[in-house]
N, C-alpha and C positions, 0 to 999 in steps of 0.2 A: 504494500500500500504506500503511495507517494504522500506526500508533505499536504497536497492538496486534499485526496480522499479525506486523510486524517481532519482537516481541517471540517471540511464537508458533511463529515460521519459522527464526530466529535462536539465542533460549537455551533454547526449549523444545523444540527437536528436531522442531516438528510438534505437539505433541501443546495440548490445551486448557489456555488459563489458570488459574491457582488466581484465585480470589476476591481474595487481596490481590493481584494484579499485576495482574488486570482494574482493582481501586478506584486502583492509581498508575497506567496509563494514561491511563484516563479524566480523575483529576487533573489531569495534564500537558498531557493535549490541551487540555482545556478552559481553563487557567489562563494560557495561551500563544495559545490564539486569542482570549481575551477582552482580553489584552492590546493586541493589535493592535487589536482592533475597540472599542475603546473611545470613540474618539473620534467615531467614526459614532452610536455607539450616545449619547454623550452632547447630541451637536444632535439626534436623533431626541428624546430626551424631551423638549429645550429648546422644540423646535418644537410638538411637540404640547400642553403644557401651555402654549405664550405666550396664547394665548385664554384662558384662565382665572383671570391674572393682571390687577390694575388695571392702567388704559390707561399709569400713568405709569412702572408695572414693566417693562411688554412689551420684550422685543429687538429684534422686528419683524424678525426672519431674513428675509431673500427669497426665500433659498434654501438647501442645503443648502452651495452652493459658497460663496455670502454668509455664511453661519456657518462657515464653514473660515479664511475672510480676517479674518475681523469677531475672531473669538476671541482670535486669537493676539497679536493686535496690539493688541487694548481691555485682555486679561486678564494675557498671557504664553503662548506656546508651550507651555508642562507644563500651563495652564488644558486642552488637548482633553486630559487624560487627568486632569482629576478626577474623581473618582469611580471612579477607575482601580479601587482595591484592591476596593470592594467590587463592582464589576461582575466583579471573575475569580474571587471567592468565588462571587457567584450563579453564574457561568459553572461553575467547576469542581463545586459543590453540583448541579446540573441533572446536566452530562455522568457525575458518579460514579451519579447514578440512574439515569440513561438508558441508558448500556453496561455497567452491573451488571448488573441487574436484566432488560435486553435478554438480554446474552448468557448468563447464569444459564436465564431460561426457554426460551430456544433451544435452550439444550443439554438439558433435562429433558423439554420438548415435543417435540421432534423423536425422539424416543428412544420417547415413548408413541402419537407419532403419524405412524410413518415412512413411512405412506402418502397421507399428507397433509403433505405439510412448509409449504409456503403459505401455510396455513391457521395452524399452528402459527408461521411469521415475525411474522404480522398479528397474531395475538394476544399474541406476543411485544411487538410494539410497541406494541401497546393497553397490556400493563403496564408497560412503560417509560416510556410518557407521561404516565402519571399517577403513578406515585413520581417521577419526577425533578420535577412539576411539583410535587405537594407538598413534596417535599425544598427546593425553590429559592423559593417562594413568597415567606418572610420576607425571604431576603436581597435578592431584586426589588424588595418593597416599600419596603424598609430603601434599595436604592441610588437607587430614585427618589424619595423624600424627598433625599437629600443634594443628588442633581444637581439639582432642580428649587430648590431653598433658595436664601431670599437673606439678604444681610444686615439686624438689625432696625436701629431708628433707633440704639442703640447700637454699631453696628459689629459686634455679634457675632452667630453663625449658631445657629441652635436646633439643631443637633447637632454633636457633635464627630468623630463617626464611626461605621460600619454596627451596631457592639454596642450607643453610645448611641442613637442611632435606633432599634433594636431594643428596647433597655429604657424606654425612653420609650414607646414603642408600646403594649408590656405594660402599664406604670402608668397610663395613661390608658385604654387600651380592652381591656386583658385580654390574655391568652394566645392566643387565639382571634385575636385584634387581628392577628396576624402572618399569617394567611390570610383575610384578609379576601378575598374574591374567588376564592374556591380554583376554584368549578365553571366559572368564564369562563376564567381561567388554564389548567385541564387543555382547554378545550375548545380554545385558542390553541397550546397547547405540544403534545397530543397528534398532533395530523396532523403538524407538523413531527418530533418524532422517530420517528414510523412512517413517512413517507416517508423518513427519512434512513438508517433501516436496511435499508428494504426494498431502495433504491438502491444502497446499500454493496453490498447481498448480490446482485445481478445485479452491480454492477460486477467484485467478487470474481471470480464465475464467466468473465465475459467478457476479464477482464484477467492472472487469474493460472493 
């Protein structure tokens, strides 16, 4: 049972969330699973981007388990959680669009199309996938600029954190600047939150 049932089954008697208690669930899940998963999520960009750095930058990860050892001991143990804060902003930005916006039209579609409910899940998750993917766009790009950063021959890193990254972004390439990539992004992020709700919603069924 998710954070949400709980809440549902718990202090609402059964009955369906209001909008603000749906946007602090979804917060909390996501703000708390991005926590945890941060430091996966910080050698996955490491890795992927060391190819694109010069040869004398590179980390030369081996592996996923060689940047688990490599980190803590070259950087410090709190190094796998930089980029901590803004990977649980992207994270909590995503999940309040994705279980807003999910269970908002769930509830509206299923109601005009109670003969089809299916039909009405899938399309639920079609709109879920792409607001949340817009909603989290800026702060994705904003956190892999930080994680990917190194320092210049001065010592100092070109940003100080996910807002100046974000305003930097603006001043150099616009407003627009912050989605750059938007239709590859929805096409990435959408299958995942339309299988996650669709799963939820047989799990539901089968477990409660």
């Amino acid at each position: 049972m998710n954070l949400s049932d709980y809440v549902k089954n718990q202090k609402n008697g059964g009955a369906n969330l209001t909008f603000a208690q749906k946007g602090i669930c979804s917060l909390t899940a996501g703000g708390l699973g991005a926590l945890v998963g941060t430091p996966a999520d910080l050698i996955l960009i490491r890795m992927q981007g060391d190819s694109t750095l010069p040869v004398e930058q590179r980390r030369n990860y081996t592996s996923v388990f060689d940047a688990m050892k490599r980190i803590p001991k070259e950087e410090g143990v709190l190094s796998l959680w930089k980029g901590g804060g803004p990977t649980v902003i992207r994270a909590m930005s995503l999940n309040l669009g994705m279980f807003t916006t999910y269970e908002e039209s769930k509830e509206r579609l299923t109601k005009r199309m109670p003969n089809n409910v299916g039909l009405a899940f899938l399309l639920s998750g079609c709109f879920a996938g792409a607001v949340a993917a817009t909603m989290s766009l800026p702060f994705d790009n904003a956190k892999t600029k930080l994680q990917k950063m190194k320092a210049g021959a001065d010592g100092k890193y070109p940003y100080k954190n996910i807002f100046d990254a974000m305003g930097k972004t603006v001043t150099q390439d616009g407003p627009l600047g912050l989605w750059v990539g938007l239709p590859t992004y929805i096409v990435r992020i959408a299958p995942h939150v339309i299988i996650t709700m669709m799963v939820s919603e047989k799990l539901k069924k089968l477990l409660l």
